[in-house]
C-alpha positions as YAML, in Angstrom:
chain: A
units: angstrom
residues:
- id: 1
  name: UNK
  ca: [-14.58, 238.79, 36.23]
- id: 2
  name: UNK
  ca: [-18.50, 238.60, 36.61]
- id: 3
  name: UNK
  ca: [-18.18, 234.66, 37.46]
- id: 4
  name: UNK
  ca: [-16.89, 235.38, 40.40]
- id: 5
  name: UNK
  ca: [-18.82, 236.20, 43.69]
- id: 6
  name: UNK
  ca: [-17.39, 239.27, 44.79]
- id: 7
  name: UNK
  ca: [-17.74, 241.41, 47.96]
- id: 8
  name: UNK
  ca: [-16.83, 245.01, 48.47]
- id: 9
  name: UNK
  ca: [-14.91, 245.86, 51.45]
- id: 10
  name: UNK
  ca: [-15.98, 248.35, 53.69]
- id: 11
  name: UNK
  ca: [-14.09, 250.78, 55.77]
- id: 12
  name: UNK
  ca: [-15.85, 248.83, 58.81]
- id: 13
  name: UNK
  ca: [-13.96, 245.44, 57.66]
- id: 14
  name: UNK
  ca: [-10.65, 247.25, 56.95]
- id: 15
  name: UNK
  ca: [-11.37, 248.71, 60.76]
- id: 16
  name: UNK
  ca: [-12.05, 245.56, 62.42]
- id: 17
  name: UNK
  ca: [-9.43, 243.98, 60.58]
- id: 18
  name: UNK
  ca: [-6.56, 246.47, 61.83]
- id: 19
  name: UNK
  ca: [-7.64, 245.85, 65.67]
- id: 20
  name: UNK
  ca: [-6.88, 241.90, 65.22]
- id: 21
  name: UNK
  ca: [-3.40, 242.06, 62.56]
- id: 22
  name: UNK
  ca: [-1.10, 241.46, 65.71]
- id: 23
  name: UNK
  ca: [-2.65, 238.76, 67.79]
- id: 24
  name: UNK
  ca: [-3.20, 236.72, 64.07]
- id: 25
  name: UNK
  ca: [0.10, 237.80, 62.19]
- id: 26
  name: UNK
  ca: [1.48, 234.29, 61.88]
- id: 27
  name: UNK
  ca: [5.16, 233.53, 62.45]
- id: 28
  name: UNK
  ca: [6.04, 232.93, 58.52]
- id: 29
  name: UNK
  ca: [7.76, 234.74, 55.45]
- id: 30
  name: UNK
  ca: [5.53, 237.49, 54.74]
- id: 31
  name: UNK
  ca: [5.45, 237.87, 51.31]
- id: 32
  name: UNK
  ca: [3.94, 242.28, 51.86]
- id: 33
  name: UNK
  ca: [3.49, 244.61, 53.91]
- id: 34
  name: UNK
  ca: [-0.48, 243.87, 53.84]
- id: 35
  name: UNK
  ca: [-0.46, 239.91, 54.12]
- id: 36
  name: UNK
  ca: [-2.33, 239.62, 57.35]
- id: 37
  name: UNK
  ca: [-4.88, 241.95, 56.46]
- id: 38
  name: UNK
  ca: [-5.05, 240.39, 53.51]
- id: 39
  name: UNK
  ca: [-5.94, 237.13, 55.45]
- id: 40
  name: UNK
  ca: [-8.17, 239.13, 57.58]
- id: 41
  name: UNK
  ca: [-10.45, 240.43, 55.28]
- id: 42
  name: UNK
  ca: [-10.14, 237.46, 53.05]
- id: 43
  name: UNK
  ca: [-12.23, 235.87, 55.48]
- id: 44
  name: UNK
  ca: [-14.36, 238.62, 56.40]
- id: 45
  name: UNK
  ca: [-15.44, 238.33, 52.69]
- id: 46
  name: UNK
  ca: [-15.94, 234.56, 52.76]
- id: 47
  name: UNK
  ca: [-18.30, 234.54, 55.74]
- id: 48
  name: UNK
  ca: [-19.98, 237.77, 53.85]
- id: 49
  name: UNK
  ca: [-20.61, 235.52, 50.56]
- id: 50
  name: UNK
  ca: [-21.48, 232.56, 53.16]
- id: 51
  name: UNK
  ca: [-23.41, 233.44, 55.66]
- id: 52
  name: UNK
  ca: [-24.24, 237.02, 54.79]
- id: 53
  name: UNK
  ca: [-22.50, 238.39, 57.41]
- id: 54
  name: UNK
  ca: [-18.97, 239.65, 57.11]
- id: 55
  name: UNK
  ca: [-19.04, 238.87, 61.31]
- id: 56
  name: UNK
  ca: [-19.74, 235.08, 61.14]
- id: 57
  name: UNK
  ca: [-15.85, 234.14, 61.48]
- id: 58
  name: UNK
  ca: [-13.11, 232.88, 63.79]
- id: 59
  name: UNK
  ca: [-10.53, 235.52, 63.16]
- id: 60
  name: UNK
  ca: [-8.26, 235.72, 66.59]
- id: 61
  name: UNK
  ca: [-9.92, 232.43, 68.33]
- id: 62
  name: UNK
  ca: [-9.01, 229.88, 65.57]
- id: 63
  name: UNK
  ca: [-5.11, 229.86, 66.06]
- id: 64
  name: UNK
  ca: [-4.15, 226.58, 64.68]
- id: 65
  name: UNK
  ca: [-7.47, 225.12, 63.38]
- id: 66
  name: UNK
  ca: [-8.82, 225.71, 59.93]
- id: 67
  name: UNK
  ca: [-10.76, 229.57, 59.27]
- id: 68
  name: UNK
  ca: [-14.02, 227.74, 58.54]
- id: 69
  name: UNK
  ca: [-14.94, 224.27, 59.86]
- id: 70
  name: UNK
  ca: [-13.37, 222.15, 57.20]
- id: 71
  name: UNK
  ca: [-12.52, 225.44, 55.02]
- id: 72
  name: UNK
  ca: [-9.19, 227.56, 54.71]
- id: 73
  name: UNK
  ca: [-9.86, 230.86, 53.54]
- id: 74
  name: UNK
  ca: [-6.45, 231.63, 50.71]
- id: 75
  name: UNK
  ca: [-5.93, 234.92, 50.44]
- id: 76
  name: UNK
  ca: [-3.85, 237.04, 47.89]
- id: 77
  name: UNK
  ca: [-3.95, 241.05, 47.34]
- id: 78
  name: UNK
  ca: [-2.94, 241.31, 44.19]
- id: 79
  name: UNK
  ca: [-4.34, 242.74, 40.50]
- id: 80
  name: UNK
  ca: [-6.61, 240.36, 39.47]
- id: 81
  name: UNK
  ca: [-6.75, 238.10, 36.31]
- id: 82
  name: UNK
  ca: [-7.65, 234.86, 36.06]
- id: 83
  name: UNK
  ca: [-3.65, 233.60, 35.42]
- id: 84
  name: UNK
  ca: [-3.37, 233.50, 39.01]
- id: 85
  name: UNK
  ca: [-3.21, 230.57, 41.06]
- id: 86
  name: UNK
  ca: [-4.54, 228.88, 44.23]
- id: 87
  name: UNK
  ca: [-1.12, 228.82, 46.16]
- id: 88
  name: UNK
  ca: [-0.93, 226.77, 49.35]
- id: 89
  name: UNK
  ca: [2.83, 226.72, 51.10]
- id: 90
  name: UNK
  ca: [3.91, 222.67, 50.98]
- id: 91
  name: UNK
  ca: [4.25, 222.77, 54.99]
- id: 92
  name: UNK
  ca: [1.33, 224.38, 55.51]
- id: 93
  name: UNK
  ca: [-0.20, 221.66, 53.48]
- id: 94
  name: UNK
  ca: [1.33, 218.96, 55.78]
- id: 95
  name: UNK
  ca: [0.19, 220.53, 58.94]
- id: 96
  name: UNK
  ca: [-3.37, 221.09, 58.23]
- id: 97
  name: UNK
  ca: [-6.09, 218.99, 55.85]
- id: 98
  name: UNK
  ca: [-9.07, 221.03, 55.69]
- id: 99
  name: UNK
  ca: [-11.63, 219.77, 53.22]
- id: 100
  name: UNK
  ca: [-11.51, 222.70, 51.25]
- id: 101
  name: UNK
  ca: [-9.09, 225.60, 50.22]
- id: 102
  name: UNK
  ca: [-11.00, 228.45, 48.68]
- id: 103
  name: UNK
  ca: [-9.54, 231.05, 46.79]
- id: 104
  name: UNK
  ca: [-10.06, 235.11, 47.36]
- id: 105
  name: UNK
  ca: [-8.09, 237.48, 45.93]
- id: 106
  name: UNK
  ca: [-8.74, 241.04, 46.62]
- id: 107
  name: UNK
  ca: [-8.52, 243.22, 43.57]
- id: 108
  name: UNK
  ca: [-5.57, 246.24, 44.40]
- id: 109
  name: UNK
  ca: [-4.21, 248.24, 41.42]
- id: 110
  name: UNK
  ca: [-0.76, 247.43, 42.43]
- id: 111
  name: UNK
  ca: [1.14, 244.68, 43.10]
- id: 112
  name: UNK
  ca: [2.95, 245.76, 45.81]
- id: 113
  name: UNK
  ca: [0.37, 247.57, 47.57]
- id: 114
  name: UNK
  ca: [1.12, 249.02, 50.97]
- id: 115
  name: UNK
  ca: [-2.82, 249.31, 51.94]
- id: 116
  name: UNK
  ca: [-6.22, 247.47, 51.41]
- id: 117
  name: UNK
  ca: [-8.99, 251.06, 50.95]
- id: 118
  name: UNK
  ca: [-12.51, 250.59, 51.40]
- id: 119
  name: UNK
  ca: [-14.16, 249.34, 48.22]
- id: 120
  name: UNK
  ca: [-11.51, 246.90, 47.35]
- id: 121
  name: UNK
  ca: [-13.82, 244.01, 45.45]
- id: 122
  name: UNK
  ca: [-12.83, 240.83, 46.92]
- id: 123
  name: UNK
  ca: [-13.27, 238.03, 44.34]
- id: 124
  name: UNK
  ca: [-14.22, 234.77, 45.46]
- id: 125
  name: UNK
  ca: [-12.23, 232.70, 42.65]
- id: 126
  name: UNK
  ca: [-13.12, 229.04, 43.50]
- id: 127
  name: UNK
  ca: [-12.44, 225.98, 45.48]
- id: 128
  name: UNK
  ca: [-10.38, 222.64, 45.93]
- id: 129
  name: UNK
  ca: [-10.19, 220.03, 47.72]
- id: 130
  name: UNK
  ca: [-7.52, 219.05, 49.93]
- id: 131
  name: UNK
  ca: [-6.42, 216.28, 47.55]
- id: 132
  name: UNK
  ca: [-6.79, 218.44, 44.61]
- id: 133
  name: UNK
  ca: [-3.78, 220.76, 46.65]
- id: 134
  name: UNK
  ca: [-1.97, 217.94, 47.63]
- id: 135
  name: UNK
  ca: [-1.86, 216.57, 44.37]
- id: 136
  name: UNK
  ca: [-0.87, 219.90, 42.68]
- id: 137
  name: UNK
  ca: [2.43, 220.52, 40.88]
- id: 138
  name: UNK
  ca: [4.36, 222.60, 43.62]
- id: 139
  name: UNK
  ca: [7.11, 225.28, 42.79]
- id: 140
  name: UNK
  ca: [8.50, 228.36, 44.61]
- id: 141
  name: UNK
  ca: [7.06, 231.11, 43.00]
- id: 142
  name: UNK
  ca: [9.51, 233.71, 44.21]
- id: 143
  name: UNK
  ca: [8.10, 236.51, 46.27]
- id: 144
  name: UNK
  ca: [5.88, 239.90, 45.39]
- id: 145
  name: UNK
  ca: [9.84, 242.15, 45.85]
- id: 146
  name: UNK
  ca: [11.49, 239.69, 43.64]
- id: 147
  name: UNK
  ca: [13.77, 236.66, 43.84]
- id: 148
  name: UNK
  ca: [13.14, 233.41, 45.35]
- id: 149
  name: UNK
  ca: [10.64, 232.98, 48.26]
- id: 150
  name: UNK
  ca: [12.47, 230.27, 49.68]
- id: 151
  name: UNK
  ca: [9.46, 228.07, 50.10]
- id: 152
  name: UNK
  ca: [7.30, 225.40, 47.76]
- id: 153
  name: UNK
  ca: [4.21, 226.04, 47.08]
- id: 154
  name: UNK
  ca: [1.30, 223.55, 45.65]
- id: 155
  name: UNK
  ca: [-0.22, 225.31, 42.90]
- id: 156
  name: UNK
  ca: [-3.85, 225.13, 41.54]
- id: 157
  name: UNK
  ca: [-4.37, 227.73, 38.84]
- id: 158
  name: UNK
  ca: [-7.87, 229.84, 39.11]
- id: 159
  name: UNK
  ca: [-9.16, 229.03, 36.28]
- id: 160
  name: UNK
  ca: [-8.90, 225.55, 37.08]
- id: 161
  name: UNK
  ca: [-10.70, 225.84, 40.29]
- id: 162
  name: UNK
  ca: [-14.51, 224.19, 40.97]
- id: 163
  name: UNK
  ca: [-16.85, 227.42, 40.68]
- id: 164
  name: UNK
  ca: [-18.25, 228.84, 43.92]
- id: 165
  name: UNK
  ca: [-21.77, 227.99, 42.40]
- id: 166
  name: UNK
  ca: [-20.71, 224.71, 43.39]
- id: 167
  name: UNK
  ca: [-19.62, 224.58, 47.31]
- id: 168
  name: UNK
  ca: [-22.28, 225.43, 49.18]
- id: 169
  name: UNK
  ca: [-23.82, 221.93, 47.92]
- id: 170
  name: UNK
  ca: [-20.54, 219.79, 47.70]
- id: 171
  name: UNK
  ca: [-19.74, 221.22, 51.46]
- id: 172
  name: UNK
  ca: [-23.13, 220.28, 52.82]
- id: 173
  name: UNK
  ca: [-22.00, 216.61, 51.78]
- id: 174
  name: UNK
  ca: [-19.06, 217.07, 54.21]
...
């Protein structure tokens, strides 16, 4: 797990987080009870590792555009290990092109986990590109309670992702 840039998240992100979950939820299938959080702080982590400051994001004023100029933040609470994939939904895919999808996954002990506590590490797995998605094998992958999650999603899997060492040069060539 020490290849991956990871960021701890503070009770102060989990706070700031909570005040903005109903004017970002997004009208989708929502795969657990801590999905927009999830997305939240997922971001709140990127712009950490990015800019150095967990504040440096759009969350709440970047409705329909991408969560970084050119980037969208993926987010997944879930155990960690590196069989997990990059999964972006197929219509999603077709409605937005951003540059680059990066990966976070923040590390919970269970799968269905109700909350996101301070000191969850928040791995920051890699990076695609938006061909790379498009390109990728797609499949529903069923959903965190079981069953199918009625959706298609492209599928890049983490260990297969361009390291984070990487982006900060590849994106300045944007």
């Amino acid at each position: 797990m020490s290849a991956y840039p990871t960021i701890v998240i503070t009770g102060e992100m989990i706070d700031q987080a909570r005040k903005m979950e109903s004017r970002v939820a997004v009208n989708r299938t929502i795969a657990s009870d801590v999905d927009t959080l999830a997305g939240i702080l997922g971001e709140m982590a990127f712009a950490q590792w990015f800019y150095g400051d967990w504040q440096h994001n759009s969350v709440g004023k970047n409705k329909g555009q991408t969560d970084f100029v050119g980037i969208e933040i993926k987010t997944s609470a879930f155990p960690f290990r590196e069989t997990l994939h990059l999964l972006v939904r197929e219509d999603y895919a077709q409605k937005r092109k951003p540059a680059f999808y990066v990966q976070v996954i923040l590390n919970i002990h269970q799968r269905n986990a109700r909350e996101i506590p301070a000191n969850t590490p928040a791995l920051i797995c890699g990076w695609a590109t938006y061909a790379e998605v498009d390109n990728a094998p797609k499949k529903d992958w069923g959903s965190k309670g079981g069953g199918r999650g009625g959706y298609l999603c492209h599928a890049i899997p983490i260990k297969k992702l361009h390291p984070m060492s990487e982006f900060r040069e590849t994106y300045q060539k944007l």
